[in-house]
C-alpha positions as CSV (number, residue, x, y, z in Angstrom):
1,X,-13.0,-23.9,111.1
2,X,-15.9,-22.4,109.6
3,X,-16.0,-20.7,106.4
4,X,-16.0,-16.7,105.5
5,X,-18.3,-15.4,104.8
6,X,-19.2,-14.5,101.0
7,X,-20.9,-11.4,100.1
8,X,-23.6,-11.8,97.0
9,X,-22.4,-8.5,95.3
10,X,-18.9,-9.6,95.2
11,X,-19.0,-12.5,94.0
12,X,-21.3,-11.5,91.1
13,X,-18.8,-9.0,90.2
14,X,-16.3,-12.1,90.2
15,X,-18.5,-13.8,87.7
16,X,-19.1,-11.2,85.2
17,X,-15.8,-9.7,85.3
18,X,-13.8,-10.0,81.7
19,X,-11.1,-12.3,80.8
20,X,-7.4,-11.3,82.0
21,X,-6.8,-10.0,78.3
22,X,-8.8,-8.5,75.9
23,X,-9.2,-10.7,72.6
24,X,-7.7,-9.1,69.9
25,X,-9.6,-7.4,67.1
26,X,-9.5,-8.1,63.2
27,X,-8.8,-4.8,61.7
28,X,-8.4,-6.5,58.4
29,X,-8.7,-9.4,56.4
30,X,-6.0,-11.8,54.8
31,X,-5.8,-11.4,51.4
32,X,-6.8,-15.3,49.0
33,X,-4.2,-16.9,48.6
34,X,-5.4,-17.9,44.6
35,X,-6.9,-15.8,42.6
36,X,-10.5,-14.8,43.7
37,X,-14.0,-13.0,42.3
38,X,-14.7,-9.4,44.5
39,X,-17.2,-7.2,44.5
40,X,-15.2,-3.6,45.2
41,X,-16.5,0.2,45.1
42,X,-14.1,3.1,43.7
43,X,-13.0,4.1,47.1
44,X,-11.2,0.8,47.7
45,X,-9.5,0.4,44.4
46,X,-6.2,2.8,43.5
47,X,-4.6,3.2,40.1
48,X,-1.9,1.5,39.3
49,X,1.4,4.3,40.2
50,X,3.6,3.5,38.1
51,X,1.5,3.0,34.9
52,X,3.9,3.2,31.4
53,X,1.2,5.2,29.5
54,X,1.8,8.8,30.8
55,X,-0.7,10.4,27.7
56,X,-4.1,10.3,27.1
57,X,-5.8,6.7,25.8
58,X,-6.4,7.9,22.0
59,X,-9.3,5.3,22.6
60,X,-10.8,6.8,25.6
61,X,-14.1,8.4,24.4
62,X,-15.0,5.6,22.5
63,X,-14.2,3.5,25.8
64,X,-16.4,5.6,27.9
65,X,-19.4,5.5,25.7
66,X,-18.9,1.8,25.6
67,X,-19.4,1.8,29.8
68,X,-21.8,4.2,29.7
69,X,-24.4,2.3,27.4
70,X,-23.2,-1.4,28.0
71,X,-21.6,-1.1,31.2
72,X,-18.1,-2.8,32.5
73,X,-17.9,-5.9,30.0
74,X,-14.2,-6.5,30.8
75,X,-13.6,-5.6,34.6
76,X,-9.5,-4.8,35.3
77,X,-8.1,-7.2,37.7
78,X,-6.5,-6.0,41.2
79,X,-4.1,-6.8,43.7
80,X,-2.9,-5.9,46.6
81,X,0.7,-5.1,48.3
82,X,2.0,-6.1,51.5
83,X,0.4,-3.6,54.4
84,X,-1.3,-1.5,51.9
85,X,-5.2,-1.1,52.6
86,X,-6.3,-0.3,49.3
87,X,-6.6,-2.6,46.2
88,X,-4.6,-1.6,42.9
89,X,-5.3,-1.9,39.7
90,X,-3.0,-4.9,38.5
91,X,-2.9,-4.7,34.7
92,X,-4.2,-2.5,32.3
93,X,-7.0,-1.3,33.5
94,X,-6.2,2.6,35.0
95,X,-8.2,3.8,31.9
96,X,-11.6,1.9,32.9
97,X,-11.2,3.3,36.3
98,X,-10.7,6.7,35.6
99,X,-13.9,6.4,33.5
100,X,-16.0,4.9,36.2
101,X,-14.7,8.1,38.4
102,X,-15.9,10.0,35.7
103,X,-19.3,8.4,35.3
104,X,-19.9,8.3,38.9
105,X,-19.2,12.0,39.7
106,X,-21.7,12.4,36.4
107,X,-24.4,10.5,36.8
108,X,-24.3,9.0,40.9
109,X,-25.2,5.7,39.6
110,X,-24.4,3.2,41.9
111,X,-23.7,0.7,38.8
112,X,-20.3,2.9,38.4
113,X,-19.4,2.6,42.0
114,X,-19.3,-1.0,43.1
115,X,-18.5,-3.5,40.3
116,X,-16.8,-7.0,40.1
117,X,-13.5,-7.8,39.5
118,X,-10.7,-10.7,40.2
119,X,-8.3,-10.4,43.1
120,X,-4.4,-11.9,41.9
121,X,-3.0,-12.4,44.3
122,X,0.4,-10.2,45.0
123,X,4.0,-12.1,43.8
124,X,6.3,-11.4,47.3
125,X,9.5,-11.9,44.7
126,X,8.7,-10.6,41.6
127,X,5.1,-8.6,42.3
128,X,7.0,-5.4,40.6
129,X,7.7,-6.6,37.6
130,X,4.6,-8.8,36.9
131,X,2.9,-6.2,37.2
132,X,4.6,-4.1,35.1
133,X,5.4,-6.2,32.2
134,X,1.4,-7.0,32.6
135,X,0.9,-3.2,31.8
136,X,2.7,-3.0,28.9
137,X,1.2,-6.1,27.2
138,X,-2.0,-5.0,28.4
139,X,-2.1,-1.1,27.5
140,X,0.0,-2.6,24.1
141,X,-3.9,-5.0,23.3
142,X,-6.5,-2.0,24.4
143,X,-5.0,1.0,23.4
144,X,-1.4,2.1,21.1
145,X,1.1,3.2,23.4
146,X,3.5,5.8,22.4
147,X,7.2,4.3,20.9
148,X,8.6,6.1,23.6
149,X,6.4,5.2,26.5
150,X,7.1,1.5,25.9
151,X,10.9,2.5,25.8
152,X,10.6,4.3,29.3
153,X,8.6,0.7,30.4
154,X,11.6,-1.7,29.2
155,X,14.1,0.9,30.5
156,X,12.3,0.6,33.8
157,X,11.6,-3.4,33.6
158,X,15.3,-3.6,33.0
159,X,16.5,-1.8,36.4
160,X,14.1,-4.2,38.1
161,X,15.3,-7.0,36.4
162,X,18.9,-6.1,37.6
163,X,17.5,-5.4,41.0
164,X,16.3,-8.9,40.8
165,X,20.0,-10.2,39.2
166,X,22.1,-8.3,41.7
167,X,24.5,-7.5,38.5
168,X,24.0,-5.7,34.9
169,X,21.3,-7.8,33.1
170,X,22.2,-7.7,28.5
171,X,19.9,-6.9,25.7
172,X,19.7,-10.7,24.9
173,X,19.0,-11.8,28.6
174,X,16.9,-8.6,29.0
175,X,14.3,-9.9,25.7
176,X,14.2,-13.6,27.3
177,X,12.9,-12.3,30.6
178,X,10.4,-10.1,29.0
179,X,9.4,-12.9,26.8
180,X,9.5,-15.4,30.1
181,X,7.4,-12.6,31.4
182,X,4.4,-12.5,28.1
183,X,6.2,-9.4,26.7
184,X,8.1,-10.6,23.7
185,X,10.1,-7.9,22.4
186,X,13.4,-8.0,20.3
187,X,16.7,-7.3,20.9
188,X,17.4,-4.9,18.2
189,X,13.8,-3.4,19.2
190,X,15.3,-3.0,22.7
191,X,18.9,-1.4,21.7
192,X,16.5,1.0,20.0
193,X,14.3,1.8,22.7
194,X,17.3,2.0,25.1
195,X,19.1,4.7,23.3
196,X,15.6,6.4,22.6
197,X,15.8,6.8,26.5
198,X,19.2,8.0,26.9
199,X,20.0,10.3,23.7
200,X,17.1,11.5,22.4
201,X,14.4,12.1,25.3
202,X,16.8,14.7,27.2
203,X,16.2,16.9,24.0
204,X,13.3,16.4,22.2
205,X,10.7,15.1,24.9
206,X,7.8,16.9,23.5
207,X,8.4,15.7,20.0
208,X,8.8,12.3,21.2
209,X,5.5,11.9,23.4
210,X,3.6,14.0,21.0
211,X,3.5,10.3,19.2
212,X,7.6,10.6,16.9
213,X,7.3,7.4,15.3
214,X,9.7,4.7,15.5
215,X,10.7,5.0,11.3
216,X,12.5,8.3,12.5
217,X,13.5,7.7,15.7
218,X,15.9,4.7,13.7
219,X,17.0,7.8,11.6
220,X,18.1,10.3,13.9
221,X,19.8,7.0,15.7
222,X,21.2,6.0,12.7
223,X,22.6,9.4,12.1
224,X,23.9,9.4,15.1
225,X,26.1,6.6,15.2
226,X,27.7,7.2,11.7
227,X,28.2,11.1,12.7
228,X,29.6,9.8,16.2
229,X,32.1,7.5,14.0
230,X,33.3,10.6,11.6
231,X,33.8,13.0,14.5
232,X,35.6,10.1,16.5
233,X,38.0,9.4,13.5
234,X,38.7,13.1,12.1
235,X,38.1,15.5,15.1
236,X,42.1,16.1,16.6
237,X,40.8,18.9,18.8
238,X,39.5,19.3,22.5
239,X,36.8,20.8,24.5
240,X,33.9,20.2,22.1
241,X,32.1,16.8,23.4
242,X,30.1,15.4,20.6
243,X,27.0,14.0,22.4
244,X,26.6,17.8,23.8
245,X,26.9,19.2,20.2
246,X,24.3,16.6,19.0
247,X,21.9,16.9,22.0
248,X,21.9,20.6,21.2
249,X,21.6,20.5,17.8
250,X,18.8,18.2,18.0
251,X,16.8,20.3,20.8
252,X,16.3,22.8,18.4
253,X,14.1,20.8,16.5
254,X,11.8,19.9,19.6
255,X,8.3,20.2,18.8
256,X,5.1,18.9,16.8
257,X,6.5,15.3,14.6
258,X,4.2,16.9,11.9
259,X,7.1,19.7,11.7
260,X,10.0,17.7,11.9
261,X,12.4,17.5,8.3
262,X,14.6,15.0,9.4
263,X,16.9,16.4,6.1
264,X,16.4,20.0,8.2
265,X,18.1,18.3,11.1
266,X,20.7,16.9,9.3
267,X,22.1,19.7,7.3
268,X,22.3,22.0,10.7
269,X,24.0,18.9,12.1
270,X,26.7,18.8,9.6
271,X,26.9,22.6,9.3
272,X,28.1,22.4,13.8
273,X,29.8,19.8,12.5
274,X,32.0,21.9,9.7
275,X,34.4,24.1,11.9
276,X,35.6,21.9,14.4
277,X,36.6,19.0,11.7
278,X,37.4,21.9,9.4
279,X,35.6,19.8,6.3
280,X,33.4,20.7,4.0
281,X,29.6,20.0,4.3
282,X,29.6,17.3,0.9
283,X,32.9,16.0,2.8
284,X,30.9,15.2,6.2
285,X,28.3,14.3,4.5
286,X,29.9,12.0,2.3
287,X,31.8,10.4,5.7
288,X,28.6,10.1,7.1
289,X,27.1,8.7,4.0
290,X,29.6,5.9,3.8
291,X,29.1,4.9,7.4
292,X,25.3,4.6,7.0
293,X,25.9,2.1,4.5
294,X,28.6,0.5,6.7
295,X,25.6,-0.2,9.3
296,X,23.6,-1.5,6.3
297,X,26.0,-3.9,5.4
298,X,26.4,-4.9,8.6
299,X,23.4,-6.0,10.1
300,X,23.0,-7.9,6.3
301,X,25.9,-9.7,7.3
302,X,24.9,-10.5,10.8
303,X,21.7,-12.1,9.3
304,X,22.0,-16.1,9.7
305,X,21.3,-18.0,6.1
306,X,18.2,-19.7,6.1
307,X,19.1,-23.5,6.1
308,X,18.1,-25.9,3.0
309,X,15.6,-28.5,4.1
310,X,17.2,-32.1,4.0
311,X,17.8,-33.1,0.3
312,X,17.2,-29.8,-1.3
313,X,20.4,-28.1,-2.2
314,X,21.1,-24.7,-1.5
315,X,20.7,-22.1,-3.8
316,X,23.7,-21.8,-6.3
317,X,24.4,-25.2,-5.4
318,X,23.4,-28.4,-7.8
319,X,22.3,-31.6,-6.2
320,X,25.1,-34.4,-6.0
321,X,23.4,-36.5,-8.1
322,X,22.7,-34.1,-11.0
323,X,25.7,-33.2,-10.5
324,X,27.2,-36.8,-10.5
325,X,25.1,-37.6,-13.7
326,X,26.4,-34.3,-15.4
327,X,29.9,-35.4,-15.0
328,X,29.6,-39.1,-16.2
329,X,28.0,-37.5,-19.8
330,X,30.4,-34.9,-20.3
331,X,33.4,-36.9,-19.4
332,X,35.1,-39.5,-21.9
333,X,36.4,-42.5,-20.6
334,X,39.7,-41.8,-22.2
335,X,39.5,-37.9,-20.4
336,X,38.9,-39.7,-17.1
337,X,41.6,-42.2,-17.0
338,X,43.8,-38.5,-18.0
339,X,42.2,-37.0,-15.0
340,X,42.8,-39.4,-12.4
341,X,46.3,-40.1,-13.6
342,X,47.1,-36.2,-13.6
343,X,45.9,-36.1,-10.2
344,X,48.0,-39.0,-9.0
345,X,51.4,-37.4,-9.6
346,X,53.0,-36.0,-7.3
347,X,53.2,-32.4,-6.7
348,X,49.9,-31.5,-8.6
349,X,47.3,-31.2,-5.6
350,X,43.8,-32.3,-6.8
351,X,41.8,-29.5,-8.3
352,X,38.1,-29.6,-7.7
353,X,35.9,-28.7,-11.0
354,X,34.4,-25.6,-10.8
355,X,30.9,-24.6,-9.5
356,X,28.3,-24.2,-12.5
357,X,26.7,-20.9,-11.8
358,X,22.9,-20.8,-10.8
359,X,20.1,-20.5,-13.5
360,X,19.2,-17.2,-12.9
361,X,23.1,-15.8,-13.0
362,X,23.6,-17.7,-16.0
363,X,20.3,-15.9,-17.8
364,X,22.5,-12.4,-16.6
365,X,23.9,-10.1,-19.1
366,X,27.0,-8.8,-18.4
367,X,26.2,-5.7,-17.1
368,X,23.3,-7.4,-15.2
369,X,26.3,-9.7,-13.9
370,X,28.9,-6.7,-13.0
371,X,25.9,-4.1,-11.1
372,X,25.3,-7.5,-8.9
373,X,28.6,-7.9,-8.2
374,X,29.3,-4.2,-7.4
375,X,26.1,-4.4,-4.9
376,X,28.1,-7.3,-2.5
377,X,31.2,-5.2,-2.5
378,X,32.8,-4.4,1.1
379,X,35.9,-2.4,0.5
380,X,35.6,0.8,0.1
381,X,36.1,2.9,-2.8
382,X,38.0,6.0,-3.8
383,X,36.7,9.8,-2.8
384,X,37.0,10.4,-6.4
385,X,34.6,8.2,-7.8
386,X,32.3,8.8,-4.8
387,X,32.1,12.8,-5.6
388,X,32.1,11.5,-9.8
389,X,28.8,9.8,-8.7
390,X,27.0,12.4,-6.0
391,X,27.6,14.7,-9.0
């Protein structure tokens, strides 16, 4: 059988054809896996989106005379999210490159367009708030964030933390994941900043991210919740909803903190107030008065006592021993055989000697003694006396 026969052009196209498939191509590479030095221009790197500082750096000049004459001495590490192609700023560092824009667009120096920085890797789980939290602790060190742009952070930390949860996530629990998270803040600090969010920044945002402090954003709070308390216990009427009346009130007032009288505020709040309690203003204001004081006393009360160390009585309290030895002198043998018969009959219940007051309280004149008293007193007192004392 003899063979075909083979022609040299076709079987040189045989050879030199491709394989079956075409190898695929990289279009990108995988991200480290740990975190890693990069050398990146300002074309690869985007700002962070979702940055808590919404106003101008009050530091900013002074940081971009800083890069200008010394260059980038603290470079902001990036990261990256899943099937995005640019790198994002990953903690506090939105600032620095918005300046390097700047100086680039200025100047053309390449030394503003391609500098070093460290990848971090991106947290699948909990990438969102990492870097968030890492904002606010960031922007918190470099530059003062406003009261209410750290409130607007924590409100927005908290939804992811209940995103996270699956289920409503408490003040308490909300402060021990942000401390978890190196953002330590308090849970009277976050009641605060929570209400900021929900009362007052629907009516007075300008005053509030014009830099209103957070000494009288606790008073207008504070207001609040002792006017809210008066209107809930005298107002018999319907159709007027308080929060509206307050919100409304308070919009008036919404401009330049320099301008705000927080006294202003708080006469036109009782004078809305007036008609439909039909009071007088120095009643309101009197109910309002006593309801302030009410929170006062309150969170005095809630405040734990510091504990004695071991073997060191409390104060008010003498030590057993003195007060062992004190006993023995002042005692007869004769009066201590009474005692301790007295107290064997029946029917007469042991009575144990009464506490010897402190040093100081026994240094106390009377009316020292009484205005001390009077300041640790609960119940309330008589309108009378009130208005005797206003007047």
């Amino acid at each position: 059988m003899s063979m075909a026969k083979i022609n040299p052009q076709d079987l040189k196209d045989r050879l030199l054809a491709p394989g079956f498939t075409a190898p695929p191509v990289l279009e990108q590479l995988s991200d480290p896996i740990s975190d890693t030095p990069m050398v990146l221009t300002l074309d690869q790197v985007l700002p962070w989106h979702d940055n808590p500082r919404t106003t101008r750096n009050p530091k900013y000049d002074e940081l971009k005379e800083s890069i200008r004459h010394r260059g980038l001495d603290t470079p902001p590490p990036v990261t990256r999210r899943p099937g995005e192609d640019k790198y994002r700023i990953r903690n506090g560092g939105n600032t620095r490159l918005e300046i390097l824009n700047e100086l680039y667009k200025e100047t053309g120096d390449e030394r503003y367009f391609r500098f070093n920085c460290l990848f971090r890797p991106w947290d699948k789980q909990r990438g969102e708030i990492i870097a968030l939290t890492g904002h606010l602790a960031e922007n918190d060190l470099k530059g003062d964030l406003k009261f209410i742009e750290r409130a607007v952070g924590i409100q927005k930390a908290k939804a992811w933390y209940e995103e996270e949860k699956g289920e409503p996530v408490g003040i308490r629990e909300l402060s021990r994941k942000l401390t978890d998270d190196g953002y330590p803040v308090s849970p009277s600090h976050i009641s605060r900043m929570l209400d900021a969010v929900e009362i007052l920044l629907p009516a007075i945002p300008s005053m509030l991210y014009s830099g209103l402090g957070v000494d009288r954003v606790s008073r207008i709070l504070s207001l609040r919740k002792a006017s809210l308390s008066c209107w809930k216990r005298l107002y018999s009427g319907e159709g007027i909803d308080f929060e509206m009346l307050f919100q409304d009130t308070l919009a008036i007032f919404d401009s330049s903190p320099d301008e705000f009288i927080f006294e202003r505020f708080q006469d036109e709040l009782i004078d809305q107030m007036k008609r439909p309690l039909g009071l007088r203003y120095d009643q309101i204001l009197l109910e309002i008065t006593n309801g302030q004081q009410e929170q006062r006393r309150g969170t005095l009360v809630d405040l734990p006592a510091p504990a004695a160390p071991p073997g060191i009585p409390a104060v008010g309290q003498e030590s057993p021993a003195a007060s062992t030895t004190g006993q023995a002198q002042s005692q007869s043998p004769a009066a201590g055989l009474q005692t301790s018969k007295t107290n064997s009959l029946p029917g007469n219940p042991s009575t144990p000697p009464a506490p010897r007051l402190p040093v100081q309280q026994q240094q106390l004149t009377d009316e020292e003694r009484a205005e001390l008293l009077a300041g640790h007193i609960v119940s309330p007192v008589s309108t009378k006396i009130q208005q005797t004392r206003q007047r």
